[in-house]
MDTraj code that builds the backbone (N, CA, C; nanometers):
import mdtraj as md
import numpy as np

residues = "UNK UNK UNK UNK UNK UNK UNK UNK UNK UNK UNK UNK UNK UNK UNK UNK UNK UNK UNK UNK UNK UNK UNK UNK UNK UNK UNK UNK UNK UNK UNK UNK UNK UNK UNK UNK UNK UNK UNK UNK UNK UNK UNK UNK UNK UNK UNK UNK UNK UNK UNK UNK UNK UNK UNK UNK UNK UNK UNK UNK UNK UNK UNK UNK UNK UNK UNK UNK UNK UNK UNK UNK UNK UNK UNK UNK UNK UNK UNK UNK UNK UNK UNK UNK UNK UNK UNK UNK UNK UNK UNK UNK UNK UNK UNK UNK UNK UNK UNK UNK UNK UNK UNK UNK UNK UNK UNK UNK UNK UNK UNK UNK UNK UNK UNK UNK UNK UNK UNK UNK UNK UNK UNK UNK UNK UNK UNK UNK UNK UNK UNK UNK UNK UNK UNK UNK UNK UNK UNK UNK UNK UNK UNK UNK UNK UNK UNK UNK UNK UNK UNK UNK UNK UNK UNK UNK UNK UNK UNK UNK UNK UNK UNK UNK UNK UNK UNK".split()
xyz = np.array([
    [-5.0844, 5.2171, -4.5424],
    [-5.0440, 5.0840, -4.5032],
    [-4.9757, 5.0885, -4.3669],
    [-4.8840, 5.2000, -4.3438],
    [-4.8313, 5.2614, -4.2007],
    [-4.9207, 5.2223, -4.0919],
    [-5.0083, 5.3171, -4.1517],
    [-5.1189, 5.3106, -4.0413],
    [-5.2001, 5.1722, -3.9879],
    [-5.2229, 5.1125, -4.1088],
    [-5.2809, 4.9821, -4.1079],
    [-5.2216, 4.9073, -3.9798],
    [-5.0414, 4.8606, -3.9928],
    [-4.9832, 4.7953, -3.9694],
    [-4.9365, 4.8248, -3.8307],
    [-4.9614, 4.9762, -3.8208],
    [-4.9085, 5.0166, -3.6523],
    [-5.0883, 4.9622, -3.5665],
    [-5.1507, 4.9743, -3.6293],
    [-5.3004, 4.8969, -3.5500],
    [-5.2795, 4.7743, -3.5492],
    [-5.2534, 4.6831, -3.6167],
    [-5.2322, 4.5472, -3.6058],
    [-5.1483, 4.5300, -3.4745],
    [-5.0270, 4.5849, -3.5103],
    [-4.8954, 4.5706, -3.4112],
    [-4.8586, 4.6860, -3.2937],
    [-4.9794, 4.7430, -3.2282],
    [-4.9996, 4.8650, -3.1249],
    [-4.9964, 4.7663, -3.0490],
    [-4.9576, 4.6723, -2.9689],
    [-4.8954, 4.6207, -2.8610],
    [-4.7383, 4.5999, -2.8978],
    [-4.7034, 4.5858, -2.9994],
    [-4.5730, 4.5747, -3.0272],
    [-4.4907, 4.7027, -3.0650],
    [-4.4113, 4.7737, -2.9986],
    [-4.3828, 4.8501, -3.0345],
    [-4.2293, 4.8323, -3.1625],
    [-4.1699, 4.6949, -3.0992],
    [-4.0598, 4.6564, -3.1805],
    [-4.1210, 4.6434, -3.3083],
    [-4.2293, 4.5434, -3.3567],
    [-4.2805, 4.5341, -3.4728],
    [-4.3281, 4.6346, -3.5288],
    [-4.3675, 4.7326, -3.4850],
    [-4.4320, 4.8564, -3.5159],
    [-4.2696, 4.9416, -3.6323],
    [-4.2101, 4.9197, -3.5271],
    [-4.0505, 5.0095, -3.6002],
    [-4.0103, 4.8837, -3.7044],
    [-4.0467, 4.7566, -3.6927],
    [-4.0368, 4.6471, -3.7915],
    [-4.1425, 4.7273, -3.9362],
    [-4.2116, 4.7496, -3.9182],
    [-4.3221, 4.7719, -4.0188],
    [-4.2829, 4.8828, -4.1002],
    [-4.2908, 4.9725, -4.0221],
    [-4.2544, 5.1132, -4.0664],
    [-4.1124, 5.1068, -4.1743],
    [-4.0127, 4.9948, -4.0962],
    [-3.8794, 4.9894, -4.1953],
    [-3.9406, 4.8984, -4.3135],
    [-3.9488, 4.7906, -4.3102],
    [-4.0572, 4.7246, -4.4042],
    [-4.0765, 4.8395, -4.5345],
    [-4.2051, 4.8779, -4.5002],
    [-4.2348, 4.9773, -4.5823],
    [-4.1517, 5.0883, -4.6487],
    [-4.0817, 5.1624, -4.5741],
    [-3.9864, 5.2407, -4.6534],
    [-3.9097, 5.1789, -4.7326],
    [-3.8542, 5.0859, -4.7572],
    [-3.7633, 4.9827, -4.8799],
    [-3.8442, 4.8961, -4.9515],
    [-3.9880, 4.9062, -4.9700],
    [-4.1171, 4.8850, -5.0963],
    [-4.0758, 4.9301, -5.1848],
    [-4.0774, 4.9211, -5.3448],
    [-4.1084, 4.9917, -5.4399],
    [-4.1993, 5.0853, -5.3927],
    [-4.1806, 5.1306, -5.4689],
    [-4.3341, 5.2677, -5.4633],
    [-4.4483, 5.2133, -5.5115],
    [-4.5689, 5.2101, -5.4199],
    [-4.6389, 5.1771, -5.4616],
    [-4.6823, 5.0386, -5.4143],
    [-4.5768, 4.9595, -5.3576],
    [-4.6305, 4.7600, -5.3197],
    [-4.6934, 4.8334, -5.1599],
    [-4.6284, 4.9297, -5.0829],
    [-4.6387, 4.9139, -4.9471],
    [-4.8134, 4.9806, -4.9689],
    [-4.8962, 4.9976, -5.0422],
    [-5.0020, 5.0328, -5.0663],
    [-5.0878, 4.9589, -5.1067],
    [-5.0366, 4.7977, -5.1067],
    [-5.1524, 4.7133, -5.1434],
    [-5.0956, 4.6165, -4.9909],
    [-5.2055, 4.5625, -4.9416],
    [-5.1734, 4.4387, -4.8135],
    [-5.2027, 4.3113, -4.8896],
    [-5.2219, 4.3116, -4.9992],
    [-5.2603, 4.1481, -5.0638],
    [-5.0543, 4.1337, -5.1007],
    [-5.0074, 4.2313, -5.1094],
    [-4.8618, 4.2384, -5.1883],
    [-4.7760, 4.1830, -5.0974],
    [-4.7807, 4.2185, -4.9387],
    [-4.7017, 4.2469, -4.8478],
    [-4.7526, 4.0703, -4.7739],
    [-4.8901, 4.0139, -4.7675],
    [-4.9184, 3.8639, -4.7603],
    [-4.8798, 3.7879, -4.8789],
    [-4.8467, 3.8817, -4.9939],
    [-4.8113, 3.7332, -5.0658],
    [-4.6498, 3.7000, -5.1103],
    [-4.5771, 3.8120, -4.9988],
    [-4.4010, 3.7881, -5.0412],
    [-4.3879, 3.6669, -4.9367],
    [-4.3198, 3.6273, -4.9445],
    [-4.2380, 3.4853, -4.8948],
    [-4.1252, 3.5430, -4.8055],
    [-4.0919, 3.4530, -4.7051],
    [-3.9890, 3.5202, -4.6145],
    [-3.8667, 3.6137, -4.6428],
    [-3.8219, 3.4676, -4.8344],
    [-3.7225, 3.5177, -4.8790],
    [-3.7471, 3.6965, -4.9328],
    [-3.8346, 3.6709, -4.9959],
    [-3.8550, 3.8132, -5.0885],
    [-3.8786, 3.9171, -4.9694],
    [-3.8808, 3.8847, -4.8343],
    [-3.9219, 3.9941, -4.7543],
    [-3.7696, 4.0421, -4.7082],
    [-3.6976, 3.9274, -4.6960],
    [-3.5299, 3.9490, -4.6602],
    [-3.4634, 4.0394, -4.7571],
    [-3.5102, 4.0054, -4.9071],
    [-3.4140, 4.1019, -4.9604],
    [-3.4381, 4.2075, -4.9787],
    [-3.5330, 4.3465, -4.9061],
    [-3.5669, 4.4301, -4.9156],
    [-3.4705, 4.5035, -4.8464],
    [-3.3976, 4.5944, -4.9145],
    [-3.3415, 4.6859, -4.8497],
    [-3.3045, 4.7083, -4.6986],
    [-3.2116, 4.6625, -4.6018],
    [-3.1685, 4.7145, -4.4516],
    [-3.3219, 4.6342, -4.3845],
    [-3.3467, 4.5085, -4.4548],
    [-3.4746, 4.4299, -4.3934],
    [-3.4360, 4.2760, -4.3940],
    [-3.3202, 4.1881, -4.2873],
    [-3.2772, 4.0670, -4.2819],
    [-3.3960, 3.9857, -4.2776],
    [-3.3538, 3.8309, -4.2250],
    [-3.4029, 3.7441, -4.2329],
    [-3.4859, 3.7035, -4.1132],
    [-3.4069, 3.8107, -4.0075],
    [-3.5201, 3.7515, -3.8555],
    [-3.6577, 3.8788, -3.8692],
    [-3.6103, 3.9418, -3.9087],
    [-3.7384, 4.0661, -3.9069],
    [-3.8258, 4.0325, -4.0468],
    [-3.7765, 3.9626, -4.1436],
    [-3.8849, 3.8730, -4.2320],
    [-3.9561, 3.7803, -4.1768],
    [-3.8799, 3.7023, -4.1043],
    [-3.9605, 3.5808, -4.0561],
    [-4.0785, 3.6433, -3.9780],
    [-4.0121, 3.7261, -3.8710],
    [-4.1265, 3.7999, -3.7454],
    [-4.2546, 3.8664, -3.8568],
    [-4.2189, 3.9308, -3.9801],
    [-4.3333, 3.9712, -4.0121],
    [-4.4312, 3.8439, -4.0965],
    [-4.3777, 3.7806, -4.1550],
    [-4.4172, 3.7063, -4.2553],
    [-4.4952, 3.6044, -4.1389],
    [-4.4285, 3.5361, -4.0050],
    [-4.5098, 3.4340, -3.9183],
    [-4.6573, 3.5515, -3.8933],
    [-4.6177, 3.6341, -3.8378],
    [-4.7500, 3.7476, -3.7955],
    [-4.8508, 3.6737, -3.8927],
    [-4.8675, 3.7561, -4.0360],
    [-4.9672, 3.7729, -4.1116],
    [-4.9677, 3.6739, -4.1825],
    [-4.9530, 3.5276, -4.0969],
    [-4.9304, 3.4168, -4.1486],
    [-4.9956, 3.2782, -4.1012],
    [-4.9918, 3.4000, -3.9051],
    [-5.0946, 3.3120, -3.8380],
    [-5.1882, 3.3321, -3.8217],
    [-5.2629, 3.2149, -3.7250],
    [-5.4302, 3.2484, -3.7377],
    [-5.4666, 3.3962, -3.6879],
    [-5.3654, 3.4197, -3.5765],
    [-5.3957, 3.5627, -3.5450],
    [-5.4525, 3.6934, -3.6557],
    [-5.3291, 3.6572, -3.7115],
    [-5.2897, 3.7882, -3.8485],
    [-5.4088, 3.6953, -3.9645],
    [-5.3937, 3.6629, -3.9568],
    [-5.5136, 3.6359, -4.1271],
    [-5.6393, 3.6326, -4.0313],
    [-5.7060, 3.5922, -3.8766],
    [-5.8266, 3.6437, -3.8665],
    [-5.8263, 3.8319, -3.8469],
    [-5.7161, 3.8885, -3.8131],
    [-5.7271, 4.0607, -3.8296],
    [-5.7199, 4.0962, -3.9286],
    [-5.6705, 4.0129, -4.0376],
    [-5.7131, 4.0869, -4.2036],
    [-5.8121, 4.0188, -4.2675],
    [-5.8856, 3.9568, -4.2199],
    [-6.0308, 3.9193, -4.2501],
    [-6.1707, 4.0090, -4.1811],
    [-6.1328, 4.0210, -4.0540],
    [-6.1936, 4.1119, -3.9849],
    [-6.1780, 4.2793, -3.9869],
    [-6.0879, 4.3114, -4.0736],
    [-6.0337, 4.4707, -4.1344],
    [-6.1469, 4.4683, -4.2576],
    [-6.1325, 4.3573, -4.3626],
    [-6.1755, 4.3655, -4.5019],
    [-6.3603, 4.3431, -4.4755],
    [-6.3903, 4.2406, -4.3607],
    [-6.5271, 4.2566, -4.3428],
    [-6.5690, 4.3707, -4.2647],
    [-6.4825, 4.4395, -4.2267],
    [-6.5699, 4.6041, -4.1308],
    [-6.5598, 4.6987, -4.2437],
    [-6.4642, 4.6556, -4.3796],
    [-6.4969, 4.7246, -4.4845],
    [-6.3615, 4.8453, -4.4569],
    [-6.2982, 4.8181, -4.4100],
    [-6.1161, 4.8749, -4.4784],
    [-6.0519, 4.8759, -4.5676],
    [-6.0488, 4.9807, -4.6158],
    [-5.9797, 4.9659, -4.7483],
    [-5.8407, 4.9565, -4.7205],
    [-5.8104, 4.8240, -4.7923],
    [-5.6728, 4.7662, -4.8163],
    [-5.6160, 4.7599, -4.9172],
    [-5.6042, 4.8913, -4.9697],
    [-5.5069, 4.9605, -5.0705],
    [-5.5055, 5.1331, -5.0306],
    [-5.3900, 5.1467, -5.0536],
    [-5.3932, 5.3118, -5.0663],
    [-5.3958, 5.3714, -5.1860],
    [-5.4496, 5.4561, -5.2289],
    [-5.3661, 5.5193, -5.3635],
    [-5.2880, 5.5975, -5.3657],
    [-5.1884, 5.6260, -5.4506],
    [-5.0518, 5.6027, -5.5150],
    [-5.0840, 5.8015, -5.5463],
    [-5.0108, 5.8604, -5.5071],
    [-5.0055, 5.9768, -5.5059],
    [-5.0179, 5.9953, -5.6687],
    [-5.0644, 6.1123, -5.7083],
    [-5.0628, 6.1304, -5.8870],
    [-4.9722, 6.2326, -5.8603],
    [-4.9224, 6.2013, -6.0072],
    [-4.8125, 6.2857, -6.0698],
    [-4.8203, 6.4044, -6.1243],
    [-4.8021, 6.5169, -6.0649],
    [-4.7992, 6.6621, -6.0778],
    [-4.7418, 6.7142, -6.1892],
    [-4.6704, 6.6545, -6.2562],
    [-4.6146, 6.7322, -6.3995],
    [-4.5939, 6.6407, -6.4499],
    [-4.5783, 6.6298, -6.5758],
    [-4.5244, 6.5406, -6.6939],
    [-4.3898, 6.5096, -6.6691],
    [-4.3568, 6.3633, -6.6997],
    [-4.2271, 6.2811, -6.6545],
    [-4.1094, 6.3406, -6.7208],
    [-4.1216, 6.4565, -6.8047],
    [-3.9903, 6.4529, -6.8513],
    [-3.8779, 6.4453, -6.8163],
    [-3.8354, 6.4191, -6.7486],
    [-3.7333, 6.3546, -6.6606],
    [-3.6981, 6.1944, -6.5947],
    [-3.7905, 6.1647, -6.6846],
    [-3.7873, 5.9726, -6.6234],
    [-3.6674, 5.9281, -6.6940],
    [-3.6230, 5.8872, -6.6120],
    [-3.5114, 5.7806, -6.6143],
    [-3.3452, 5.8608, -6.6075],
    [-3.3685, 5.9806, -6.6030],
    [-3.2298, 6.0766, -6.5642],
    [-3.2209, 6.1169, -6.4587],
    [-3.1055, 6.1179, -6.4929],
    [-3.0425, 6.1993, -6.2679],
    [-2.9962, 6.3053, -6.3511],
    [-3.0223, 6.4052, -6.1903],
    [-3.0110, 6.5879, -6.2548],
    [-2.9357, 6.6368, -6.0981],
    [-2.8405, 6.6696, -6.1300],
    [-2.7294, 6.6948, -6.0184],
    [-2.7759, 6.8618, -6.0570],
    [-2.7731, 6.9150, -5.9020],
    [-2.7764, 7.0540, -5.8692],
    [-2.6832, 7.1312, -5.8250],
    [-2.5986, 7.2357, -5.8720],
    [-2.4498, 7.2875, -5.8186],
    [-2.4836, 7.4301, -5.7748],
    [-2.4043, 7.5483, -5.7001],
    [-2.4061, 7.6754, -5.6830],
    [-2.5855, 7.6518, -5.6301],
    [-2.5470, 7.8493, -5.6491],
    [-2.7068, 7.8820, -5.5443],
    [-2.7539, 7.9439, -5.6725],
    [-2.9127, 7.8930, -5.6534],
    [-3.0260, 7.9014, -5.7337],
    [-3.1139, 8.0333, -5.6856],
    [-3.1500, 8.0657, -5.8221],
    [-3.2574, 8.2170, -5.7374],
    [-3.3721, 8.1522, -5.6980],
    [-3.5001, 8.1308, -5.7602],
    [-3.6220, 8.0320, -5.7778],
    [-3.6169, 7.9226, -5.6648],
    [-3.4941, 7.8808, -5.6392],
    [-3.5322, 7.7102, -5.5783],
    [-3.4175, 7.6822, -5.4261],
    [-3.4715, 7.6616, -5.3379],
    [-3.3371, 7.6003, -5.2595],
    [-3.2938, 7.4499, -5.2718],
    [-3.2340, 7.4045, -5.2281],
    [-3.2127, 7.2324, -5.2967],
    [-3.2680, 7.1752, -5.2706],
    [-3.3938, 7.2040, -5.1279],
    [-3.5111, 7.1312, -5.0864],
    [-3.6207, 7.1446, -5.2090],
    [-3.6693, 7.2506, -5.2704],
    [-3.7162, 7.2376, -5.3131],
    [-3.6802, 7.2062, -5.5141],
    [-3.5974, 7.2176, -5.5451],
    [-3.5268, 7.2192, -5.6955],
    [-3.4975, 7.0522, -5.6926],
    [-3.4965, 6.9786, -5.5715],
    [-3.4970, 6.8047, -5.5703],
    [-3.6176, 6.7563, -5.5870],
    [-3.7101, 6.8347, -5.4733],
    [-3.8594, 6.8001, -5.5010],
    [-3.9438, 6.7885, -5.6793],
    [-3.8913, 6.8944, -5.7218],
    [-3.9355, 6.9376, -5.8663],
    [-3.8754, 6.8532, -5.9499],
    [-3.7694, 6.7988, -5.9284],
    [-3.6894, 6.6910, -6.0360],
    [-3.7287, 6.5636, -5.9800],
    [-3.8271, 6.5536, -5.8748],
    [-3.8580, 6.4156, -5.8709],
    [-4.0193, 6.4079, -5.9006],
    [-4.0620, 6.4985, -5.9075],
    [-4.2229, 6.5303, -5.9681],
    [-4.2244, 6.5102, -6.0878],
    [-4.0915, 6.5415, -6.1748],
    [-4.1072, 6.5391, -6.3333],
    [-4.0343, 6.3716, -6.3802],
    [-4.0495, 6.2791, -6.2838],
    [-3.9736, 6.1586, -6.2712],
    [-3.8744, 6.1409, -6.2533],
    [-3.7688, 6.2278, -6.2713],
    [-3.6228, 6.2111, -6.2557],
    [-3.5849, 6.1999, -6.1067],
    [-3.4301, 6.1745, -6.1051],
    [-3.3821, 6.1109, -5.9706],
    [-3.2939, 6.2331, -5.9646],
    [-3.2576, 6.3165, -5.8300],
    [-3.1851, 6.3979, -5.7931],
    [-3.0650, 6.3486, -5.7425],
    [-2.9391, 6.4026, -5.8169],
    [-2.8396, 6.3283, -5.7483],
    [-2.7687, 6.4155, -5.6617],
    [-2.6523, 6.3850, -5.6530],
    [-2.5578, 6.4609, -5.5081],
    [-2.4090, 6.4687, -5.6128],
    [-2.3553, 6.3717, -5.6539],
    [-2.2347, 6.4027, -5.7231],
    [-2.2508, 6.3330, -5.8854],
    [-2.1657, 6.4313, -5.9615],
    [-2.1732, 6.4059, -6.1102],
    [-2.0957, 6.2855, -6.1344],
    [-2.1359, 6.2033, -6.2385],
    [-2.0655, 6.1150, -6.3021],
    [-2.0638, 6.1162, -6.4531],
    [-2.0641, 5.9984, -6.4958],
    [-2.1169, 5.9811, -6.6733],
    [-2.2682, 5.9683, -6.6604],
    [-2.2877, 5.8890, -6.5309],
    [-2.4432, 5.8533, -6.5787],
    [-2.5113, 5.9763, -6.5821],
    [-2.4195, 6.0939, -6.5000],
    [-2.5620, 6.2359, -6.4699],
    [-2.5904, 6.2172, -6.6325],
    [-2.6930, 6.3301, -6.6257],
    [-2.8000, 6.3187, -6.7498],
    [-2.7950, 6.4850, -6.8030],
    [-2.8192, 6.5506, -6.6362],
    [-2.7436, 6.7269, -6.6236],
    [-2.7527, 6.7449, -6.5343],
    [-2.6353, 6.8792, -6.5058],
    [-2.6230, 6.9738, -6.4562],
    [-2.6682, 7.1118, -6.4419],
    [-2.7491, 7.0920, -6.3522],
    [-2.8414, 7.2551, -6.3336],
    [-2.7088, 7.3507, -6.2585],
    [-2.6591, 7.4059, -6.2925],
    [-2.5685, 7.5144, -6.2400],
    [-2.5853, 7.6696, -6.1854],
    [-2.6285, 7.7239, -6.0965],
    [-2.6279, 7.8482, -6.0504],
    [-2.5446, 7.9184, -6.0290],
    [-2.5381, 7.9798, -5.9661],
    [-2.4453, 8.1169, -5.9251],
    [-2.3179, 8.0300, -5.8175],
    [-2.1951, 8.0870, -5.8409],
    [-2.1080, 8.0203, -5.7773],
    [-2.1023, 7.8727, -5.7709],
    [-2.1307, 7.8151, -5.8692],
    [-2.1264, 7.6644, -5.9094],
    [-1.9348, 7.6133, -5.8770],
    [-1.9799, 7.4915, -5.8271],
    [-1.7763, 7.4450, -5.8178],
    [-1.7265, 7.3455, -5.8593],
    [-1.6671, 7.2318, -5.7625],
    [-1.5906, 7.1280, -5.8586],
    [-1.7072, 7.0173, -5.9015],
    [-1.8337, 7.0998, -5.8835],
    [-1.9522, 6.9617, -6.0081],
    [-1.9707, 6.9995, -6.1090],
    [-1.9915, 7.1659, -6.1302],
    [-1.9524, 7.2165, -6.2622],
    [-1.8297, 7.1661, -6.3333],
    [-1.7185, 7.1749, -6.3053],
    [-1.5897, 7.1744, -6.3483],
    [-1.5764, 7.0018, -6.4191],
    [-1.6500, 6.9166, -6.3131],
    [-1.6766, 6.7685, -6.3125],
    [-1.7801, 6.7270, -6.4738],
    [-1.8990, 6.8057, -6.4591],
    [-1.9824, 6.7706, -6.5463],
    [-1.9097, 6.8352, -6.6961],
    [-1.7909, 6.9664, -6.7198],
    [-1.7924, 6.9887, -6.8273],
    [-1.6759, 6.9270, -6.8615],
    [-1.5883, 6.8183, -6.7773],
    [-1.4773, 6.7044, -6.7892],
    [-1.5618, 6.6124, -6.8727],
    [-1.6437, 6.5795, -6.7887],
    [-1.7208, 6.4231, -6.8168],
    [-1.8107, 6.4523, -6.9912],
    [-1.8475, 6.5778, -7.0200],
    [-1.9166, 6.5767, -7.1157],
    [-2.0767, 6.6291, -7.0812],
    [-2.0969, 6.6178, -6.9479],
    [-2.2243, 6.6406, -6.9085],
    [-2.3153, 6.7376, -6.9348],
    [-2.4466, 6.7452, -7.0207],
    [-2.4830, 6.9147, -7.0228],
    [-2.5202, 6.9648, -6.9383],
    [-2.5038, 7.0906, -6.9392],
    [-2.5395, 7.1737, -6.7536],
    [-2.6103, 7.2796, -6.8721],
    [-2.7215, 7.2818, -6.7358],
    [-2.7769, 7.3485, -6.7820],
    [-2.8364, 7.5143, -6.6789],
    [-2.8744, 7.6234, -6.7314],
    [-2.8701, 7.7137, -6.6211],
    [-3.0013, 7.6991, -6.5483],
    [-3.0592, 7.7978, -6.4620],
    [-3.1652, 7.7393, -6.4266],
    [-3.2657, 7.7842, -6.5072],
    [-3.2266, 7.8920, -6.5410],
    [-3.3599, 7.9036, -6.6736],
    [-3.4070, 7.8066, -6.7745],
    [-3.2649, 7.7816, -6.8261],
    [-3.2912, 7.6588, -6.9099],
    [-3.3805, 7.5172, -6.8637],
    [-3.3038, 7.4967, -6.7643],
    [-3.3843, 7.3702, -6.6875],
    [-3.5305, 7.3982, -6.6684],
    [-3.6057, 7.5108, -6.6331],
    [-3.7446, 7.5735, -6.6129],
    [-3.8142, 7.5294, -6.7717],
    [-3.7595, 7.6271, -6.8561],
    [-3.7953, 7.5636, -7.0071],
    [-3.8363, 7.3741, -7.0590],
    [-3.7198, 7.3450, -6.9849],
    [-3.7200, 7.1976, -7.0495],
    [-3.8262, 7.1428, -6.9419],
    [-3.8795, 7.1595, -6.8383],
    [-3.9998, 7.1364, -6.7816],
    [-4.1109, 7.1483, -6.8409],
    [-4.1721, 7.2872, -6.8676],
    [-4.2775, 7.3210, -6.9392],
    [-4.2802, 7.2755, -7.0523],
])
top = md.Topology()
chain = top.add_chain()
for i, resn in enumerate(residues, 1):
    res = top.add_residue(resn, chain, resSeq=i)
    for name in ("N", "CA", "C"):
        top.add_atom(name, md.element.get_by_symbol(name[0]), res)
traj = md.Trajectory(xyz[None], top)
């Protein structure tokens, strides 16, 4: 859709950085259909995430005027596909709907990648423990998030363990 939208707006470079922000504060998944992104309303474009009301209007007039609806008529008749698909999911969700806070150093994983893996299995990677964490993956020299998660009640888990509850 990136791409789509920087061709439309390759004379504009402001709209171009309009688009691009646009898109990053989508659900997952809307910035991949263009029927989604023509059929929000100024309002629904305002309340998107670090996306006000003058950079709604600017996008919403675009693909609103004759300009913008004859370039997405003329995209769909040269035969553009105006949807992307939606990346597939590499492992089973077991992790949907929990946050999994990461503490100390890991053998297997650096935090680039041990975030990546907890968001493949659906879960949300967090940064600091609360009640809501779900767990605590704890490694070697773990500190005050360990100490935090076994206040709060939180299960921590080692990294072996966490590997297990994947598979």
């Amino acid at each position: 859709m990136q791409r789509l939208l920087h061709l439309t707006y390759q004379d504009s470079p402001r709209a171009q950085r309009e688009i691009a922000e646009l898109t990053s504060h989508l659900p997952p998944g809307a910035a991949n259909r263009i029927d989604l992104l023509l059929a929000a309303s100024k309002e629904q474009l305002a309340m998107i995430e670090g996306f006000g009301p003058k950079r709604a209007e600017s996008v919403y007039n675009f693909f609103h005027s004759p300009s913008g609806e004859k370039l997405i008529r003329d995209l769909k008749a040269a035969g553009v596909k105006m949807t992307e698909d939606a990346p597939k999911a590499s492992g089973p969700a077991v992790l949907a709907g929990k946050t999994v806070v990461v503490t100390g150093t890991l053998v297997n994983y650096d935090r680039k990648g041990i975030n990546a893996l907890i968001e493949r299995h659906g879960g949300k990677a967090g940064s600091s423990v609360s009640k809501s964490t779900s767990y605590v993956v704890a490694g070697a020299d773990a500190g005050s998030k360990l100490a935090t998660a076994r206040s709060l009640g939180v299960p921590v888990l080692s990294e072996e363990e966490f590997e297990a509850m994947l598979r």
